[in-house]
C-alpha positions as CSV (number, residue, x, y, z in Angstrom):
1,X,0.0,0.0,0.0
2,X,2.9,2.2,0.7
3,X,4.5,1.4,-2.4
4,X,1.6,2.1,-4.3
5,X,1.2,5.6,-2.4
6,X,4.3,6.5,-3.4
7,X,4.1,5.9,-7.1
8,X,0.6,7.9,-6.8
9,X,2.4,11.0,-5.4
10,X,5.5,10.8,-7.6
11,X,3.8,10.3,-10.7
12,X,1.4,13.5,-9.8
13,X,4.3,15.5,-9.2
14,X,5.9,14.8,-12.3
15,X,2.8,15.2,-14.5
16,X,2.1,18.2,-12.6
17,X,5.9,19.6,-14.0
18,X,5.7,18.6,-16.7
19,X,2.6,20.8,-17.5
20,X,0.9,18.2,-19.5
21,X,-2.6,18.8,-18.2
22,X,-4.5,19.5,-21.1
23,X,-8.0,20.8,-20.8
24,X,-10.6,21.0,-23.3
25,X,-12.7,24.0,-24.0
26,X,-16.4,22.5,-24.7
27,X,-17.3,25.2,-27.1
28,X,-13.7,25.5,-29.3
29,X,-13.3,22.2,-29.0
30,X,-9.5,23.6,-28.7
31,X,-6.6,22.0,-26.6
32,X,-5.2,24.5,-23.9
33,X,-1.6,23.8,-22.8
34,X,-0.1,25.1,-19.6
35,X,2.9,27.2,-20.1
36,X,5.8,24.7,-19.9
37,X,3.8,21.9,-21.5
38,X,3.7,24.8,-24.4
39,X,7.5,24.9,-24.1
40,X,8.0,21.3,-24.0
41,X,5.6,20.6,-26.9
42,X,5.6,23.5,-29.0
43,X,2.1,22.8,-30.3
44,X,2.1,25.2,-33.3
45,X,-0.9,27.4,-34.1
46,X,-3.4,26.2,-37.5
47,X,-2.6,29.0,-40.1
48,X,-5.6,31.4,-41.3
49,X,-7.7,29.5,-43.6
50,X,-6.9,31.4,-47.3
51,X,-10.1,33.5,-48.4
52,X,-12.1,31.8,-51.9
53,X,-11.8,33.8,-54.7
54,X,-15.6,34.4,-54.1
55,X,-15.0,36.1,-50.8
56,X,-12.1,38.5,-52.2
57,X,-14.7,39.4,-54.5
58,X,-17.3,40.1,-52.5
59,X,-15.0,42.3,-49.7
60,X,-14.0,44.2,-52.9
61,X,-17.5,44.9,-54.5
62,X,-20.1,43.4,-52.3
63,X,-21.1,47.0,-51.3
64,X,-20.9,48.3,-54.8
65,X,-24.5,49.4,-56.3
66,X,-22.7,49.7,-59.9
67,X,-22.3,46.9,-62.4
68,X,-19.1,45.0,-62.5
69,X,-17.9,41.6,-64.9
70,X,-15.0,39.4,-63.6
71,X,-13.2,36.7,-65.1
72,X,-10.4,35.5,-63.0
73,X,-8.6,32.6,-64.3
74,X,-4.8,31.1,-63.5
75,X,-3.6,30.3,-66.4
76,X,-1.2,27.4,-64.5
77,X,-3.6,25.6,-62.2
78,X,-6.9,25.9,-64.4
79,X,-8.4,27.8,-61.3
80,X,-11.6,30.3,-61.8
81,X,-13.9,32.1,-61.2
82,X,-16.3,34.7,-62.9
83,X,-19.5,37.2,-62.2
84,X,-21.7,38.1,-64.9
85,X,-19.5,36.7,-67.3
86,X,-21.9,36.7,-70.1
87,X,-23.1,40.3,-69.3
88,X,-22.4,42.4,-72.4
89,X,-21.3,46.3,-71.9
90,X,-20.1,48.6,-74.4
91,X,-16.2,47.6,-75.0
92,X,-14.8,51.3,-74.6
93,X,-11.2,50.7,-76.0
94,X,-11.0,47.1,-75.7
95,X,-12.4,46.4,-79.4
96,X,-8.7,48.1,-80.5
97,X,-7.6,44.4,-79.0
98,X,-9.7,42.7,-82.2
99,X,-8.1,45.4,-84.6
100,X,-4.6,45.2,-83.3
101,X,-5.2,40.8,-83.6
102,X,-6.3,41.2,-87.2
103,X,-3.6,43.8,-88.2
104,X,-1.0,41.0,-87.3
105,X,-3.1,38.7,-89.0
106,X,-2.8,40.5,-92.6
107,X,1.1,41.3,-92.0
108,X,1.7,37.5,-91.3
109,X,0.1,36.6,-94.5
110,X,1.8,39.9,-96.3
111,X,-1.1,41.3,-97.1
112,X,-0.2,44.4,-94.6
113,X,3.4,46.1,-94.6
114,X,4.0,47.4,-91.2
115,X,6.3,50.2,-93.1
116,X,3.4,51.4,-95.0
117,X,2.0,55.1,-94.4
118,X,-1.4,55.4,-93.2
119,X,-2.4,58.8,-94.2
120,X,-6.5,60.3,-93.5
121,X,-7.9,64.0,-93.0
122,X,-9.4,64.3,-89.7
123,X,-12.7,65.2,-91.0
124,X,-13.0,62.0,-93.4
125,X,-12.4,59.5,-90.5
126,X,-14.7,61.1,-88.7
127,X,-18.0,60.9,-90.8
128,X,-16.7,56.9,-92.4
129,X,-16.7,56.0,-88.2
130,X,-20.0,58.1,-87.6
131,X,-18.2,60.9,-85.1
132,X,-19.9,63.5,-84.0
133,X,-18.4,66.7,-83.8
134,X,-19.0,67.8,-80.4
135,X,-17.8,64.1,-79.3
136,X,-14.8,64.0,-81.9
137,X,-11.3,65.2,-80.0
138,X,-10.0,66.2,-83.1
139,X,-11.8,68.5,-86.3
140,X,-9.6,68.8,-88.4
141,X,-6.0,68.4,-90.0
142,X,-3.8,65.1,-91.0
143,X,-3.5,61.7,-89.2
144,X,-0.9,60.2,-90.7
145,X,1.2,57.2,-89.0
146,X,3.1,53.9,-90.2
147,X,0.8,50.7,-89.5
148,X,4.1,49.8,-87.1
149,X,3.5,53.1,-84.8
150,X,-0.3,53.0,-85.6
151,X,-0.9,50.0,-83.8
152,X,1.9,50.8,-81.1
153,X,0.1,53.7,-80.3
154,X,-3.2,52.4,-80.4
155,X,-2.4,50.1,-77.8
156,X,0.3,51.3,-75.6
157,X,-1.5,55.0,-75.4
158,X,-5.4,54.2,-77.0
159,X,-4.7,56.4,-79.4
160,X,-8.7,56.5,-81.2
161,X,-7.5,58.2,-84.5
162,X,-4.2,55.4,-85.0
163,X,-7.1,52.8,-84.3
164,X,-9.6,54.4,-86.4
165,X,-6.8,54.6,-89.6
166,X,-6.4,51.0,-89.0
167,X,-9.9,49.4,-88.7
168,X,-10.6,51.6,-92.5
169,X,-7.4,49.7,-93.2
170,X,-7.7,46.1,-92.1
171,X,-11.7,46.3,-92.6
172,X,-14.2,46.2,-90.1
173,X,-15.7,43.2,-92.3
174,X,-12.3,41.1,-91.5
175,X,-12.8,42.2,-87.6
176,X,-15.9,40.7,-87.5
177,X,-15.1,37.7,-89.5
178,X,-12.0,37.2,-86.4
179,X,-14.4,37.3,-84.0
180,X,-16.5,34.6,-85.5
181,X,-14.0,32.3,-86.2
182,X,-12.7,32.5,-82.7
183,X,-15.6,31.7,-80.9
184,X,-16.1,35.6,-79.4
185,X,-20.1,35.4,-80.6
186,X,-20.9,37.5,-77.9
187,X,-19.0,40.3,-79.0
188,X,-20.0,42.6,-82.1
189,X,-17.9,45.5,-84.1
190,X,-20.7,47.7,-84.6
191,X,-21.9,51.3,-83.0
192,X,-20.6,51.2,-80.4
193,X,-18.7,48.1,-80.0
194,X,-19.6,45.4,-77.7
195,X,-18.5,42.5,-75.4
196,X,-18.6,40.2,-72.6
197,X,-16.3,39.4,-69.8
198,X,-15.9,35.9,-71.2
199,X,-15.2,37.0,-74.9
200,X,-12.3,39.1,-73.3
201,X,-10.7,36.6,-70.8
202,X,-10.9,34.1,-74.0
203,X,-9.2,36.3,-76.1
204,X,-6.1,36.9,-73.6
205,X,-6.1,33.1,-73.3
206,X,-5.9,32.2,-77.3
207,X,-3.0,34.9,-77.2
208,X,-1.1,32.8,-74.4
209,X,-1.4,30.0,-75.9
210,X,-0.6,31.3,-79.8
211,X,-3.8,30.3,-80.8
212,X,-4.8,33.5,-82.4
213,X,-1.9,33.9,-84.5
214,X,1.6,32.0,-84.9
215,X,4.1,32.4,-82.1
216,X,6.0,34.9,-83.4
217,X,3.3,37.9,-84.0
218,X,2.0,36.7,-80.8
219,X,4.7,37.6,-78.8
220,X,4.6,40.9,-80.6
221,X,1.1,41.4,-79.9
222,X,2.0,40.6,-76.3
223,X,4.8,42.6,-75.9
224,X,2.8,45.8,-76.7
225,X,0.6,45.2,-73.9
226,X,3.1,44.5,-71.4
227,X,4.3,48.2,-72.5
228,X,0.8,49.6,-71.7
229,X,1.4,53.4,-70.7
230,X,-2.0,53.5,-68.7
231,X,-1.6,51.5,-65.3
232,X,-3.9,53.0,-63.3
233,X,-5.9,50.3,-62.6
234,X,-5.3,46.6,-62.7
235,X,-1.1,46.9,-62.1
236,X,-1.9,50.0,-60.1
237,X,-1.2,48.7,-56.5
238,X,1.4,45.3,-57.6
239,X,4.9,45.0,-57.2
240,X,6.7,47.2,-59.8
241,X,8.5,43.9,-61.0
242,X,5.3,42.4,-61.8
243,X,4.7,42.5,-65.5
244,X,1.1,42.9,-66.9
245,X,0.0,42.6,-70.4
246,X,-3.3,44.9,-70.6
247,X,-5.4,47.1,-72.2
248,X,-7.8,49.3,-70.7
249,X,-11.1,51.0,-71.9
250,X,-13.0,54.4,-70.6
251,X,-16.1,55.4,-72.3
252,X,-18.9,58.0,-70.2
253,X,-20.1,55.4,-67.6
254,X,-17.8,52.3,-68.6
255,X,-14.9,51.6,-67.1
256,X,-12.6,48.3,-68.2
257,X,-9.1,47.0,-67.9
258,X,-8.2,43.4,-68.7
259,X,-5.3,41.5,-69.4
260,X,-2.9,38.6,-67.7
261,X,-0.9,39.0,-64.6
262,X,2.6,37.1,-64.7
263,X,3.0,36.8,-61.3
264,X,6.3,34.7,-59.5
265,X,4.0,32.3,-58.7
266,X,1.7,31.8,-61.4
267,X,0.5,33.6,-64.3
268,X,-3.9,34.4,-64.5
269,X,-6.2,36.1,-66.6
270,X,-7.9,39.2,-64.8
271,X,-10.7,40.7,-66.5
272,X,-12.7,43.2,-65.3
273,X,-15.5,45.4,-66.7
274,X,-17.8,48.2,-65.3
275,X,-20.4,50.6,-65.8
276,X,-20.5,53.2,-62.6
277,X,-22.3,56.7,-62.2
278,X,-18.4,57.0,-60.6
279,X,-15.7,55.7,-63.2
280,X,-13.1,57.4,-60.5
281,X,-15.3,55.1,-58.0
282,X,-14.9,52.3,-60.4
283,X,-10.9,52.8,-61.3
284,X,-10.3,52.3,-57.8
285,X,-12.4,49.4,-57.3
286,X,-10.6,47.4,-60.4
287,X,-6.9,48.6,-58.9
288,X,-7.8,47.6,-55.5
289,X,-9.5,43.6,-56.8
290,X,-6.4,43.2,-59.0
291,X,-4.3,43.6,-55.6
292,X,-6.3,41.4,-53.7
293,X,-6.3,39.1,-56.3
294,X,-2.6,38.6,-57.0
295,X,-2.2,38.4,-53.2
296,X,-4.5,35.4,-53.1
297,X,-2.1,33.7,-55.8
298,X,0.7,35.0,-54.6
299,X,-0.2,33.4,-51.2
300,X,0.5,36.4,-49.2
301,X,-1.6,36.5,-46.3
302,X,-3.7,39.5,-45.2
């Protein structure tokens, strides 16, 4: 009986200094360690569970009463995820992405020379594309550019007379036949132009994967978006390293930008399109979602 005393006390003292007492909170159904038991142990704390893509968009524009279309896609894993993806809005500047695909197109097969002179009076573009004069920016003079700077300009700056010398050129009968052919149905190149946030994101994914055009001219088409001048909204709060190949659109309400993010973990379509009583409202919205984004496949915790 002594003997067994003994062991009793002995054994209490030691699993009393050992701090291995472990409770159990009914509710949390969490295990509470004393202090040295802690530092015996080291019991290391679960990690944050990651927020869906679902919930970064919701933070980002569940309060919003305007209209917004994402298409999020990473263009390594296959992951998604879209709103409204079929909603069509009024492209703004994105239809230059159709032009500039179908001006490649006709210099691959030599029927464009990116040397040649584009040359058109003001005045003419403006009544063959249906401008108004108090909407026009320009009145009168020249436009004159080589289809090389034309199409530089019309994507790196959205310059709307380089792109309007250039869809006279190329046809706006061949732009529509390009966006039958590739499966963009949902888009039309008529007054005013028109898309979806699908037809968009499946554009930027043909042009990854070269299937708009051979590799070569693809890479060329993609190098002039990664020089975009206007970065105020998608790369507007990224790492300065990080390379984006976009294009961005601003028309009264409408507000765009979309392109892929080549991130140092993966590279991923972001799409996004809006129509706000607020395009300042909306700019900010699409910078802050393309942050939030990236951070989710970046993996950098909040």
């Amino acid at each position: 009986m002594k003997i067994f005393f003994l062991f009793a006390v002995v054994g209490g003292i030691l699993f009393f200094l050992l701090g291995a007492v472990i409770f159990r909170d009914s509710t949390t159904k969490a295990q509470i360690l004393t202090p040295l038991a802690q530092s015996i142990f080291r019991i290391p704390e679960a990690p944050a569970s990651q927020k869906t893509l679902f919930q970064i968009i919701e933070e980002v524009l569940g309060e919003s009463k305007e209209t917004y279309g994402v298409v999020i896609k990473n263009l390594k894993t296959g992951e998604s995820y879209s709103l409204n993806e079929q909603k069509k809005f009024e492209s703004a500047s994105l239809y230059k992405l159709w032009v500039m695909a179908v001006v490649f197109e006709q210099i691959q097969t030599g029927k464009l020379k990116e040397e040649e002179v584009l040359r058109r009076d003001v005045q003419s573009l403006n009544e063959v594309f249906h401008i108004a004069s108090e909407s026009a920016e320009l009145t009168e003079g020249i436009v004159a550019f080589s289809v090389k700077d034309a199409v530089e300009k019309m994507i790196t700056i959205s310059h709307n007379y380089a792109a309007l010398l250039l869809s006279e050129k190329v046809r706006i009968a061949n732009v529509k036949t390009f966006l039958k052919a590739n499966g963009f149905t949902s888009s039309s190149f008529g007054e005013p132009p028109v898309t979806t946030p699908q037809d968009i994101a499946s554009f930027f994914e043909k042009l990854y994967k070269d299937q708009l055009i051979n590799s070569h001219y693809s890479e060329r088409m993609m190098e002039l978006l990664k020089n975009q001048k206007l970065d105020n909204k998608l790369p507007k709060y990224l790492p300065e390293n990080i390379v984006v190949a976009h294009k961005t659109g601003e028309l009264g309400s409408f507000t765009h930008d979309a392109g892929i993010v080549f991130g140092t973990k993966s590279d991923y379509i972001l799409v996004i399109l809006s129509e706000s009583n607020s395009p300042q409202g909306a700019e900010e919205r699409i910078a802050l979602l393309s942050k939030a984004v990236y951070e989710y496949f970046e993996g950098i915790p909040k």
